[in-house]
Structures are given as structure tokens and as C-alpha cells.
PAVO-644969 format. One line per field, with one value per atom (N, C-alpha, C): residue in three letters; x negated, y negated, z negated; residue number from 1. Coordinates in pm, whole numbers, plus 50000, padded with zeros to 5 digits. Each point is the difference from the previous one (the first is absolute). Last residue first. Layout:
N
r: [ALA	...]
X: [X	...]
Y: [Y	...]
Z: [Z	...]
k: [NUM	...]
# end
This chain:
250
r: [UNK	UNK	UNK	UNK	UNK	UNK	UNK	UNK	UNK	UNK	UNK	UNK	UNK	UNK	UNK	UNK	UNK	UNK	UNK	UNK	UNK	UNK	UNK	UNK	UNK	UNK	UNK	UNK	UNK	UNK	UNK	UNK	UNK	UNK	UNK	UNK	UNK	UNK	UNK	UNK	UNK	UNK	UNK	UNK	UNK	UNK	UNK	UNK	UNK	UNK	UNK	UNK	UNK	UNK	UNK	UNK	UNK	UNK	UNK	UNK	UNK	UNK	UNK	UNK	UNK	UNK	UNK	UNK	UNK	UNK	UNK	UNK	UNK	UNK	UNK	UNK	UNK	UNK	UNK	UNK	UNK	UNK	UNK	UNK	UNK	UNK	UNK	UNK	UNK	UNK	UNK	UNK	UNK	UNK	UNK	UNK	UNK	UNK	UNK	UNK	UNK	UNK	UNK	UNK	UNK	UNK	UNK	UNK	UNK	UNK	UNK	UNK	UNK	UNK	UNK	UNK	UNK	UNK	UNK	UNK	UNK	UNK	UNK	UNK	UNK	UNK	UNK	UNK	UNK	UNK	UNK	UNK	UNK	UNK	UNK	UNK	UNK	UNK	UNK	UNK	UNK	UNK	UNK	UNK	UNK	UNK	UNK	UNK	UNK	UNK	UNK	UNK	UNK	UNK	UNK	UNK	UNK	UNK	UNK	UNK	UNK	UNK	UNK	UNK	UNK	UNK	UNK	UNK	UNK	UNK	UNK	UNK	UNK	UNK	UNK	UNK	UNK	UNK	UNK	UNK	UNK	UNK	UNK	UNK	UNK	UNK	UNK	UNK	UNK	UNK	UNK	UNK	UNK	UNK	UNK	UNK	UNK	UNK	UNK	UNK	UNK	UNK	UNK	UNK	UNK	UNK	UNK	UNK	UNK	UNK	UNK	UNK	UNK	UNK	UNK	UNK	UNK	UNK	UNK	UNK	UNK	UNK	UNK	UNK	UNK	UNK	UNK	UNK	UNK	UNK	UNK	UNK	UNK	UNK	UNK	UNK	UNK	UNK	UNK	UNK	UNK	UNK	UNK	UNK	UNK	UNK	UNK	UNK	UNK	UNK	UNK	UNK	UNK	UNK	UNK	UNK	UNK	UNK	UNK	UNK	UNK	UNK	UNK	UNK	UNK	UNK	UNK	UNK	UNK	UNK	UNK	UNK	UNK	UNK	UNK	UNK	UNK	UNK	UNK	UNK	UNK	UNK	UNK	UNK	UNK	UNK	UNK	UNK	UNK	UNK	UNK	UNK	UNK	UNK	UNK	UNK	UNK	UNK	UNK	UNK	UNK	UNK	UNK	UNK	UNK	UNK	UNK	UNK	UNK	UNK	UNK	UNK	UNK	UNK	UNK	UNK	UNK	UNK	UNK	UNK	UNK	UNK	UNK	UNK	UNK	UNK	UNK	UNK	UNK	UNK	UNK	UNK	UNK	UNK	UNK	UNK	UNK	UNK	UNK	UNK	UNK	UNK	UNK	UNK	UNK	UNK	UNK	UNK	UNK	UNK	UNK	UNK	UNK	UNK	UNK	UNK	UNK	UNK	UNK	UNK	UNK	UNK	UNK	UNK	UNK	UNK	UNK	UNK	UNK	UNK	UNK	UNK	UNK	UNK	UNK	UNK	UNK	UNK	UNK	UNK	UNK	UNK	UNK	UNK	UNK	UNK	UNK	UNK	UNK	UNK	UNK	UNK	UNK	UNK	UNK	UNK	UNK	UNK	UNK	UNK	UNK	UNK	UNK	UNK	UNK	UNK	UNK	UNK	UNK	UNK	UNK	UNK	UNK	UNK	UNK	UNK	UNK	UNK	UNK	UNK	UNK	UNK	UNK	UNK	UNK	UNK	UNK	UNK	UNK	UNK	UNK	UNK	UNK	UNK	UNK	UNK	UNK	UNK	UNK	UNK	UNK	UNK	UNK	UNK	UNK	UNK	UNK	UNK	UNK	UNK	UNK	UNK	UNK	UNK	UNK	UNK	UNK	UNK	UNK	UNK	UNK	UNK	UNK	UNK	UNK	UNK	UNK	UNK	UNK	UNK	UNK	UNK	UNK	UNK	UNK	UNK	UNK	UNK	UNK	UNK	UNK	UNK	UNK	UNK	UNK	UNK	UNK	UNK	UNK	UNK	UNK	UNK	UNK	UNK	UNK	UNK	UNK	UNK	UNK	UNK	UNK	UNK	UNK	UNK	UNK	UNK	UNK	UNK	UNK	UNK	UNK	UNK	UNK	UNK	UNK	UNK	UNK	UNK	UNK	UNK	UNK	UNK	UNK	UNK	UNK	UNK	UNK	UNK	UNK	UNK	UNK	UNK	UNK	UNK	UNK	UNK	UNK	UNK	UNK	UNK	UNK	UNK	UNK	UNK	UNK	UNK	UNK	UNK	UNK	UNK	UNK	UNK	UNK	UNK	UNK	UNK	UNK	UNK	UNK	UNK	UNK	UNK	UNK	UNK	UNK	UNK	UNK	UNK	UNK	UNK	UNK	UNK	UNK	UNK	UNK	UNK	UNK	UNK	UNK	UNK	UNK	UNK	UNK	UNK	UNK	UNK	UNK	UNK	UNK	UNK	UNK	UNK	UNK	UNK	UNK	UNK	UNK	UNK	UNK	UNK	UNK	UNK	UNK	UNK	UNK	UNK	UNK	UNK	UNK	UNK	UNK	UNK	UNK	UNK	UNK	UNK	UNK	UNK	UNK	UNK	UNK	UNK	UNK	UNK	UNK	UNK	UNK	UNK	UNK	UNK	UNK	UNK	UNK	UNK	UNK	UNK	UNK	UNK	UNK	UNK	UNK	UNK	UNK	UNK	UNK	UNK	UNK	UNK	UNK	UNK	UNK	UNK	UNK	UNK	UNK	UNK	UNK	UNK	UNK	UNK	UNK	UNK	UNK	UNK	UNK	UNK	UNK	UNK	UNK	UNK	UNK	UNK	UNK	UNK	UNK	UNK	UNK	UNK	UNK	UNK	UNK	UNK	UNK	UNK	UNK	UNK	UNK	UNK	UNK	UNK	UNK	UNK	UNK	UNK	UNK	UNK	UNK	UNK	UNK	UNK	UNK	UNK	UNK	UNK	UNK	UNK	UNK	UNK	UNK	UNK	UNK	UNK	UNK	UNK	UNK	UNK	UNK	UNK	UNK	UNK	UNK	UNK	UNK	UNK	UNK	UNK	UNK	UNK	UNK	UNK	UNK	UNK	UNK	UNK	UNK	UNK	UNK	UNK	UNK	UNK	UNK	UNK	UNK	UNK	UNK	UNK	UNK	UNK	UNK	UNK]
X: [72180	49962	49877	50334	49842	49961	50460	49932	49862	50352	50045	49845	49994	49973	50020	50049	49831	49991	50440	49944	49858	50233	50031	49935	49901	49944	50049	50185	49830	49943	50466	49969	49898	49995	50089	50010	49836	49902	50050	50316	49895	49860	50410	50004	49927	49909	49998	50054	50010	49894	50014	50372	49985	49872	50185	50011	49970	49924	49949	50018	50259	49821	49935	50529	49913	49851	50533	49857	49925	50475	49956	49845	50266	50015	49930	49872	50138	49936	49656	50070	50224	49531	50023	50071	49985	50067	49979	49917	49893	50021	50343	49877	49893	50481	49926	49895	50277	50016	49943	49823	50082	50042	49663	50024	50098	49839	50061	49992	49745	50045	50037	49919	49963	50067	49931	50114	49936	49871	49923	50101	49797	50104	50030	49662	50056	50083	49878	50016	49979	50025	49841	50107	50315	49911	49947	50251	49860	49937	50465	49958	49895	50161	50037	49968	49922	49915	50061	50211	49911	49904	50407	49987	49887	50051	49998	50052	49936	49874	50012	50389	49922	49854	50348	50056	49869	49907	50003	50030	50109	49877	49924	50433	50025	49813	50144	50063	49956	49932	49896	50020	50155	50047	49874	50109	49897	49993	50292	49959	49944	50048	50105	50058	49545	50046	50131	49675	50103	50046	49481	50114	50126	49740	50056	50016	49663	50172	49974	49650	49992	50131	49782	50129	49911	49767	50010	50143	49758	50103	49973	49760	49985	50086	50043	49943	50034	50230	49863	49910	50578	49857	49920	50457	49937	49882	50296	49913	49965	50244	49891	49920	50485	49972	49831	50296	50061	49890	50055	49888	50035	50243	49849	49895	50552	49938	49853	50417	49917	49888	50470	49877	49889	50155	50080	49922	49922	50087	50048	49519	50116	50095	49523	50042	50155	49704	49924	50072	50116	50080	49884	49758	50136	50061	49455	50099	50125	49581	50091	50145	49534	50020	50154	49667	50142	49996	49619	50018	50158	49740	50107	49966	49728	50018	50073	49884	49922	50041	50250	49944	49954	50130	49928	49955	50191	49819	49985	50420	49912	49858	50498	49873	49911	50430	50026	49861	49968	50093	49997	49830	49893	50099	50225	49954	49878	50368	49988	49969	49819	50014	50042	49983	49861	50021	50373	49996	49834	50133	50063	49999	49744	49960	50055	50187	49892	49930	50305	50129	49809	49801	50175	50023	49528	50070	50159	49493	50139	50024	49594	50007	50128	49732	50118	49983	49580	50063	50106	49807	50006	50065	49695	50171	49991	49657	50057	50162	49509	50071	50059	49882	49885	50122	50083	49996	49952	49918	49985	50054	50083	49889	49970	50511	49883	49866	50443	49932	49916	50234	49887	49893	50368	49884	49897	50463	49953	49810	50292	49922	49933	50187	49948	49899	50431	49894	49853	50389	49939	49865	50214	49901	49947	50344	49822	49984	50417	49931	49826	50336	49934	49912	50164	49874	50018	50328	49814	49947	50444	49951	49863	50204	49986	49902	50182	49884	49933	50323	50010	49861	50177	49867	49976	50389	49971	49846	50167	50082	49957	49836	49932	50080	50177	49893	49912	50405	50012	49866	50034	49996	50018	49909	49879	50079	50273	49930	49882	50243	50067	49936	49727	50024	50075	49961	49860	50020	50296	50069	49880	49939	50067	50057	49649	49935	50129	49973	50046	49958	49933	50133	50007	49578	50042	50225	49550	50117	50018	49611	50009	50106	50028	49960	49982	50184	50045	49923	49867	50001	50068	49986	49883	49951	50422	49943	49914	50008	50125	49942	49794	50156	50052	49506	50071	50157	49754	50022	49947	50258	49883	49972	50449	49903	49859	50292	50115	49920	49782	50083	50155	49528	50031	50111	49834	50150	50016	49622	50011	50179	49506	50116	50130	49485	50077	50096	49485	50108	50129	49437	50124	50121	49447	50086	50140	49460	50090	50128	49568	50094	50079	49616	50022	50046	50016	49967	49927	50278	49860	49948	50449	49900	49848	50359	49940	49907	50166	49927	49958	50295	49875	49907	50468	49961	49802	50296	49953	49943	50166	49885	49970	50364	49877	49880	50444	49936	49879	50221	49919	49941	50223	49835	49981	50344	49993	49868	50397	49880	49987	50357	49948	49876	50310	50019	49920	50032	50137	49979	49481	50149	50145	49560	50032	50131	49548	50183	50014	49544	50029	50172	49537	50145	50043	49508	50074	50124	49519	50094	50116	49401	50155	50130	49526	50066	50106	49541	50130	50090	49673	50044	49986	49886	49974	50133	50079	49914	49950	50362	49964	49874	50491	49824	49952	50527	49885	49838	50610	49874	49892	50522	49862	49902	50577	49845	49908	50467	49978	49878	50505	49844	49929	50285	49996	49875	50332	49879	50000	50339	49936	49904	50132	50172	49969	49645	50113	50125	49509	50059	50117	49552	50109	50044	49773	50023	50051	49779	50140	49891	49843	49952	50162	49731	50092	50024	49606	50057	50116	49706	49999	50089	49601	50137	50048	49554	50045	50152]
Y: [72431	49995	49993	50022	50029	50041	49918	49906	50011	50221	49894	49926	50436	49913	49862	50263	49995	49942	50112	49868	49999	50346	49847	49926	50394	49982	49852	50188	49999	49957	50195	49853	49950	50414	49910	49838	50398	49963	49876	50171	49933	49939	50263	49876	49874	50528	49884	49897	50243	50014	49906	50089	49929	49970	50379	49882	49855	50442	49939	49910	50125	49942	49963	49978	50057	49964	49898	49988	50131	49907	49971	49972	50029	50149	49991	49719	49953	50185	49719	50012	50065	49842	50146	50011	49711	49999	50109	49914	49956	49996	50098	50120	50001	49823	49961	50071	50181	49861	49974	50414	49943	49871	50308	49943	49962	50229	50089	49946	49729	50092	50130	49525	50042	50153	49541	50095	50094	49465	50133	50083	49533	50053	50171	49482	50112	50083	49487	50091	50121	49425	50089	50132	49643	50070	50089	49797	50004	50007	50029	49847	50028	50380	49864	49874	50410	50009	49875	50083	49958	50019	50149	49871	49952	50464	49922	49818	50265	49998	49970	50079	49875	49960	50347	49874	49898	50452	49971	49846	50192	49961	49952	50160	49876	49939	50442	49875	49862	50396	49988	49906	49856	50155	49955	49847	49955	50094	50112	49814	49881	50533	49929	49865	50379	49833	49936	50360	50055	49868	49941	50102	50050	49574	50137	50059	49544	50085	50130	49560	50137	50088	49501	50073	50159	49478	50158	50033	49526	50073	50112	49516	50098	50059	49492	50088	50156	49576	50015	50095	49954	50063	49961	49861	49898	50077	50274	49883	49913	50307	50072	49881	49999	49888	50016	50373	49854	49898	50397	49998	49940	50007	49962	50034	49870	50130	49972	49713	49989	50069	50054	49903	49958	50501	49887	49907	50475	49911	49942	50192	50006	49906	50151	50009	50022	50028	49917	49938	50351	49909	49835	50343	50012	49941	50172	49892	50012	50246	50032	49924	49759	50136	50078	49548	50025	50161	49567	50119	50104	49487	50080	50090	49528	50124	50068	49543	50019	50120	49574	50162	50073	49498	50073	50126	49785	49921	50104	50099	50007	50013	49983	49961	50040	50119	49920	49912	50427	49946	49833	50328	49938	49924	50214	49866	49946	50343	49883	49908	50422	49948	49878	50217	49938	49982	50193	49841	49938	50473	49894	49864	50364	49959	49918	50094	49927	49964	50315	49870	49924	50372	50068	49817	49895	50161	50025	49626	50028	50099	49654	50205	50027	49487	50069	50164	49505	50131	50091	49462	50113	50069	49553	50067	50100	49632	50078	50087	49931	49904	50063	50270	49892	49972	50145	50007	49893	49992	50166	50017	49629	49954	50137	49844	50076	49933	49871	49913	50094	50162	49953	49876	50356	50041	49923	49870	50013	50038	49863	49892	50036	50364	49925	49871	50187	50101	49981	49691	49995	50073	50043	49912	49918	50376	49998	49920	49923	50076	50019	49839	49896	50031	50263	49912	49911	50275	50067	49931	49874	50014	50046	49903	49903	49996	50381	50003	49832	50269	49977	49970	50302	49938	49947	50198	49826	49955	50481	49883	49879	50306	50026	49866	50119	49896	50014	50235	49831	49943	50475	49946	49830	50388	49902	49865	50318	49930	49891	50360	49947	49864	50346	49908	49880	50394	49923	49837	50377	49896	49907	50311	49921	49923	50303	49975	49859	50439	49853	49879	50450	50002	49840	50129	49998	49943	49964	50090	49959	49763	50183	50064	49551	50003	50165	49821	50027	50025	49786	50138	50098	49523	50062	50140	49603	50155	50068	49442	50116	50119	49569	49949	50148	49859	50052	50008	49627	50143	50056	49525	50044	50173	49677	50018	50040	49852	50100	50028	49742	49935	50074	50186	49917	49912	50356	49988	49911	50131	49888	50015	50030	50069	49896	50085	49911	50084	50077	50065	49938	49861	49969	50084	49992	50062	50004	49914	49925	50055	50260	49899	49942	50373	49915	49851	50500	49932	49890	50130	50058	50045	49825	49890	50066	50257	49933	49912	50306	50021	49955	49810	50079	49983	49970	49886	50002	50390	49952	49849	50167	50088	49950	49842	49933	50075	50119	49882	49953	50365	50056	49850	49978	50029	50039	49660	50122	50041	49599	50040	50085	50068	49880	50027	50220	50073	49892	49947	49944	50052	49906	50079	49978	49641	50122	50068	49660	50014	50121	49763	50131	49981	49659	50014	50130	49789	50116	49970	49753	49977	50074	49920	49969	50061	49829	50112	49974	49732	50016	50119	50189	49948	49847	50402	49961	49850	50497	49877	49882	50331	49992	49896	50040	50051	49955	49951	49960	50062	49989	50073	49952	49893	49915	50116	49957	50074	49950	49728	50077	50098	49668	50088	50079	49494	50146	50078	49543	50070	50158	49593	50074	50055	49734	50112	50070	49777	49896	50029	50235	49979	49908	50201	49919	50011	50370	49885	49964	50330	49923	49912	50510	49831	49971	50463	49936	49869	50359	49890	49977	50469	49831	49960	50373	50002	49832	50356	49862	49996]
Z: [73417	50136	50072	49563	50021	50089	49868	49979	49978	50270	49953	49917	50108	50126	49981	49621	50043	50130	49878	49916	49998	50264	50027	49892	49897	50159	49999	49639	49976	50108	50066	49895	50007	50190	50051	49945	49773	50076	50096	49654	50015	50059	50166	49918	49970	50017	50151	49980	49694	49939	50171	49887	49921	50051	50177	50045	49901	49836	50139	50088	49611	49955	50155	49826	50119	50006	49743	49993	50111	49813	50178	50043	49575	50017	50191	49621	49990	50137	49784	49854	50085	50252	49931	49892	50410	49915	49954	50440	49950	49847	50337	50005	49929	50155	49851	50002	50407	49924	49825	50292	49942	49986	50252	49927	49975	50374	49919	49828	50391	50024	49859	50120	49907	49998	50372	49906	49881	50239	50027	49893	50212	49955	50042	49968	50012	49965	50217	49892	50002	50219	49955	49891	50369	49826	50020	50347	49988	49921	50106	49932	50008	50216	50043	49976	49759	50164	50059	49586	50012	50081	50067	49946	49991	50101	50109	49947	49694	50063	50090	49777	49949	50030	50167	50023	49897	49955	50176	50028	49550	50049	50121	49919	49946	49974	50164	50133	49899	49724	50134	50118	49478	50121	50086	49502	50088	50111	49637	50003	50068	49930	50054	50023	50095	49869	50000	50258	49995	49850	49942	50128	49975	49886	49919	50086	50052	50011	49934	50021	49959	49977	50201	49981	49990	50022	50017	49949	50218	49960	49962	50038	50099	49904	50074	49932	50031	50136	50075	49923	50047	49945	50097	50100	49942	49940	50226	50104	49912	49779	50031	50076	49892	49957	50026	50031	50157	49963	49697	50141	50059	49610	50007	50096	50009	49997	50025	50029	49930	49940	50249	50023	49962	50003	49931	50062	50044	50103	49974	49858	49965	50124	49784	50116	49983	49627	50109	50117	49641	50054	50023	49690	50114	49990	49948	49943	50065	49919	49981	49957	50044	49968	49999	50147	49952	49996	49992	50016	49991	50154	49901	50073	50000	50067	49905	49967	50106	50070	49714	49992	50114	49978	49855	49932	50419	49999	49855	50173	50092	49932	49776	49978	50078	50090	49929	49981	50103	50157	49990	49655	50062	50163	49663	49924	50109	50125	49929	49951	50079	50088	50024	49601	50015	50165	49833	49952	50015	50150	50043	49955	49796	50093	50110	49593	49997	50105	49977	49959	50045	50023	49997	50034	49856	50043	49960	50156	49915	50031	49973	50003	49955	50144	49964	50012	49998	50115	49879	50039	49903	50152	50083	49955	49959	49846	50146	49981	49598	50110	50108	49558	50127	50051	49486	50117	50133	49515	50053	50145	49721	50022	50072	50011	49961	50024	50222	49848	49940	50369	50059	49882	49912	50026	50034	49904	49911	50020	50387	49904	49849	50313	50039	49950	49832	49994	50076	50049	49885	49951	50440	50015	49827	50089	50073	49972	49919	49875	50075	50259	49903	49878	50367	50061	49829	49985	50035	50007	50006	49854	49982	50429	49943	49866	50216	50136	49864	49691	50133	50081	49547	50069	50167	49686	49950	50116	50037	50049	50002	49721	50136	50105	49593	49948	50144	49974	49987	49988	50023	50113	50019	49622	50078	50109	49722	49912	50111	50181	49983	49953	50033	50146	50019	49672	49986	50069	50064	49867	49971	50322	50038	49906	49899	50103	50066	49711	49919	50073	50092	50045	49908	50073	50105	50018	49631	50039	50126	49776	50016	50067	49841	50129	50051	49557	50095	50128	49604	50040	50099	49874	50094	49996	50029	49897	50076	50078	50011	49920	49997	50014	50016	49741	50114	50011	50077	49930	49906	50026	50008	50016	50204	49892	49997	50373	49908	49823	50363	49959	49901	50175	49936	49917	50354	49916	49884	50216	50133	49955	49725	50018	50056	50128	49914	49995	50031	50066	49906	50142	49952	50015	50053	50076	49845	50167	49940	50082	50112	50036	49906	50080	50017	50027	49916	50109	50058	49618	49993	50063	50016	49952	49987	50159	50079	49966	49713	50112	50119	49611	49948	50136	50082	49997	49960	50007	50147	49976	49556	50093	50109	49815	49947	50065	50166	50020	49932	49834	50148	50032	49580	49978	50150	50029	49918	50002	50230	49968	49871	50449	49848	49992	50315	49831	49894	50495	49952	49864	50188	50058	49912	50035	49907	50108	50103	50015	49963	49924	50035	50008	50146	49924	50002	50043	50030	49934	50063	49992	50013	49965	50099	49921	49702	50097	50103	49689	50008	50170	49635	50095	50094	49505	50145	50061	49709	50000	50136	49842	49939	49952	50352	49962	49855	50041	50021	50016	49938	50024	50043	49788	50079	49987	50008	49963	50063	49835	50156	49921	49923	49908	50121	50038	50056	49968	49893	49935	50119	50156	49902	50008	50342	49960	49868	50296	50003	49927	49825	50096	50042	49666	50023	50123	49721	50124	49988	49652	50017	50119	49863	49984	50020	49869	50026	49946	50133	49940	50038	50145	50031	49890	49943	50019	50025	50079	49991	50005]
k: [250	250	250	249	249	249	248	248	248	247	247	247	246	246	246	245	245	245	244	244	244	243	243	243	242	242	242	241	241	241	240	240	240	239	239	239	238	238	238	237	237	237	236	236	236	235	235	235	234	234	234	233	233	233	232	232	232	231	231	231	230	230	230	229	229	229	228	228	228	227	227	227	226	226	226	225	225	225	224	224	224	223	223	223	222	222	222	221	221	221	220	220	220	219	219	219	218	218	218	217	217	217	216	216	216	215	215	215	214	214	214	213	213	213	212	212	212	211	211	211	210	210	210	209	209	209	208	208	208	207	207	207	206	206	206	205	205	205	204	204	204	203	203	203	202	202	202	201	201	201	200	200	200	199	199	199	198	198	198	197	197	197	196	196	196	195	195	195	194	194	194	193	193	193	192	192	192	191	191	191	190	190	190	189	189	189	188	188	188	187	187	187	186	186	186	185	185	185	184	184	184	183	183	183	182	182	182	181	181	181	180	180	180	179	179	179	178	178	178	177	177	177	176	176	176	175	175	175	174	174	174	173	173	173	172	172	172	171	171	171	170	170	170	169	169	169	168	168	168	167	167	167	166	166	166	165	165	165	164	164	164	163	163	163	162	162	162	161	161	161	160	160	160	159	159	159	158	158	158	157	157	157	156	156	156	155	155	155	154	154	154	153	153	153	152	152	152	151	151	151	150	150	150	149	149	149	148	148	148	147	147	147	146	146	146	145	145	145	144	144	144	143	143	143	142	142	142	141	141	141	140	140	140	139	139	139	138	138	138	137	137	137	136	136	136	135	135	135	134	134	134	133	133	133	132	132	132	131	131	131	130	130	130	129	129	129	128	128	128	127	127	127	126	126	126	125	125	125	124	124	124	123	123	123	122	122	122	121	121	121	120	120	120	119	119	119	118	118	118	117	117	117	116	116	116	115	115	115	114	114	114	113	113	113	112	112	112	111	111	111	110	110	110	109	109	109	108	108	108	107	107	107	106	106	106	105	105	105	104	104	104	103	103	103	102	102	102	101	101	101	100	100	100	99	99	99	98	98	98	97	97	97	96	96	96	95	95	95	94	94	94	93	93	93	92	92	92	91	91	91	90	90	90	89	89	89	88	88	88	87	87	87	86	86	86	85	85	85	84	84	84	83	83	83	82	82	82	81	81	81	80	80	80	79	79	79	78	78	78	77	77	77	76	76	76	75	75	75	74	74	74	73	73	73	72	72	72	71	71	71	70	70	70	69	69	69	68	68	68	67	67	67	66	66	66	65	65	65	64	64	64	63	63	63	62	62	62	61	61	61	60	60	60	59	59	59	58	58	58	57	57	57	56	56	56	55	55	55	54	54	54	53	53	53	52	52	52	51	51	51	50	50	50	49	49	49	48	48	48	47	47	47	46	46	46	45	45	45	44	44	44	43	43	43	42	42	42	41	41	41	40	40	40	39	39	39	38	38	38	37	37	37	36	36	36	35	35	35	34	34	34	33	33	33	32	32	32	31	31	31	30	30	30	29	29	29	28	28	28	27	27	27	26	26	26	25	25	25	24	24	24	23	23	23	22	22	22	21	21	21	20	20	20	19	19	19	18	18	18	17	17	17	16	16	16	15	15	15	14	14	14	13	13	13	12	12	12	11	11	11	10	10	10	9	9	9	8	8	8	7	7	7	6	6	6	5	5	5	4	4	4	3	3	3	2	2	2	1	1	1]
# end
């Protein structure tokens, strides 16, 4: 099953996203996939694939929208390692543009697009973000409580930061349950800087788990880029698969 590429509307423009769909059956729950900083690409279509054949309606937007449609950077590049900071150069404005504001408004398009489906059942949708992604699916469910039930964040960084505005201050507004899947050794995501966000959320009384990935990589779930790690991937998924079976087949 290969997914579709659809147009959303949104408050800021059209945003092309991948629609993956079961094949038959339903109406289904609800999966946003938040793409990592490299965009959307055949790895994204794949993960989008495998989850839907699961079971799930499962949207992966492209959350650079506003810089254009992708794909926005050289996707051959990802292979290299040494082309790895000019990559960065190119990304970092459009990572930028995606304030705490610009998420929530865009969720909650991505959101309305899915919930105008006849294919999808009723309720809030559950998020599978990774790298950049899994920070903004924190974002969006901080932002949107009632509308998303549960995120998965994968190898996400700068969760935890010493700006005011750092996406684990804002954590006390989740009533939906959490997974974090870290990198080990992540310069994005340190061992103090995890410490600091579990003891956050032991405080606001969020339902989560959180858990290192021992001798993984930052991007670990990305087989198209040099930080891929099957084994850890392959936990990932069971990881994934768990929360959204707890999430929505209780």
C-alpha cells in the first residue's frame, strides 16, 4: 500500500502531506506522523505505510509548509555525513518559522482535515513524531489537550531547554499519556536534560514513559541517513504499537 499525496488547507496555506490508509474496512483512529527536519520522502512514506497497516489513518504533513512543497532540501544528501551542516544551514529558518503558535494552528488544521473523513472514527487522534517532530508533537498536544490523546516522540531534541519557553514547562497542560524514545549519548537530548523533564513530568502527574535507547543514535529511526539502527528501530516500533493499542483498544 503506497500513501497519497493530499493538499490541507491550513491558516498559512496549502500544506501537501501523505495519506496512508488501510485498505479496507473501518471507520479507523487517527495517527499524525511529524516528519524529522529532512522533510517528507519515500522513508516517511514508508513509516506512514506501516503504521496504517495496523490499522490507522495516518496523515504525515509537511510541517515546512510554508517554505514550500517537498521536497525542500537535497535528498541526497542525507547519506553524507560531511554535507550534514550546509544541510542545516538550509533547514534552520524553516524549523525556526515553526513557533509553539504556528503548531498548534497547523495541528489543529491537520486535525480538521482528518476528522472530515468518512474513514476516520470519531475522537482525538494520537501523534508519532521524530528528531524536530517529536518536539512539535509535544507542542501540539500541550496546545490541544482534548484533541490528541497520546504522542510518541522519538529521538527528539531540545525538549528541554533554558529559554522561557522550553516545551517541557508547558507538559502540565497533557491529559494524554506520553512516550519518549531518547538516543543515547544525544547532544540534543543529555542525560541531565532528561532527568530535568521526568522530574517535570512526575510533578504535573502525566501518565508516560520514558526510556534511552541504548547505543542509538540521534535519528535512529531514519534509514535513509547514516544514524539508522535496525534494532533500535525495530523497538520503536513495538513501542509505538503498544501506546496506540493502549490508546485506543482498551
Amino acid at each position: 500500500m503506497q500513501p497519497t499525496i493530499v493538499d490541507v488547507p491550513t491558516p498559512e496555506g496549502t500544506a501537501d502531506a501523505y495519506l496512508a490508509t488501510p485498505e479496507t474496512g473501518g471507520p479507523f483512529p487517527a495517527v499524525l506522523l511529524f516528519m524529522d527536519a529532512f522533510g517528507l520522502r519515500p522513508r516517511v512514506a514508508e513509516m506512514a505505510a506501516t503504521i496504517a497497516d495496523r490499522g490507522y489513518v495516518v496523515l504525515a504533513p509537511n510541517l515546512f509548509h510554508r517554505a514550500g512543497r517537498a521536497p525542500l532540501i537535497d535528498l541526497g544528501a542525507l547519506a553524507d555525513d560531511s554535507r550534514r551542516a550546509a544541510l542545516f544551514e538550509s533547514i534552520g529558518p524553516m524549523m525556526a518559522a515553526l513557533t509553539p503558535d504556528a503548531v498548534a494552528r497547523d495541528t489543529a488544521a491537520y486535525l480538521d482535515f482528518l476528522a472530515a473523513r468518512p474513514d476516520v472514527a470519531p475522537g482525538p487522534a494520537a501523534i508519532t513524531g521524530y528528531c524536530m517532530g517529536g518536539t512539535n508533537a509535544l507542542r501540539a498536544i500541550e496546545a490541544l489537550p482534548d484533541r490528541i490523546a497520546a504522542v510518541a516522540a522519538f529521538h527528539a531534541g531540545r525538549v528541554v531547554t533554558d529559554a522561557p519557553g522550553s516545551p517541557h514547562l508547558a507538559l502540565g497542560a497533557v491529559t494524554g499519556e506520553l512516550y519518549f524514545g531518547h538516543a543515547d549519548a544525544d547532544p540534543s537530548m543529555t542525560a541531565e536534560q532528561i532527568a530535568t523533564l521526568e522530574k517535570t513530568l512526575d510533578a504535573a502527574g502525566v501518565t508516560y514513559r520514558s526510556e534511552v535507547y541504548a547505543g542509538a543514535r540521534h535519528g535512529y529511526t531514519q534509514s535513509d541517513t547514516p544514524m539508522y539502527d535496525e534494532r533500535a528501530t525495530q523497538r520503536h516500533w513495538t513501542a509505538l504499537f503498544d501506546l496506540l493499542h493502549r490508546t485506543y483498544h482498551r
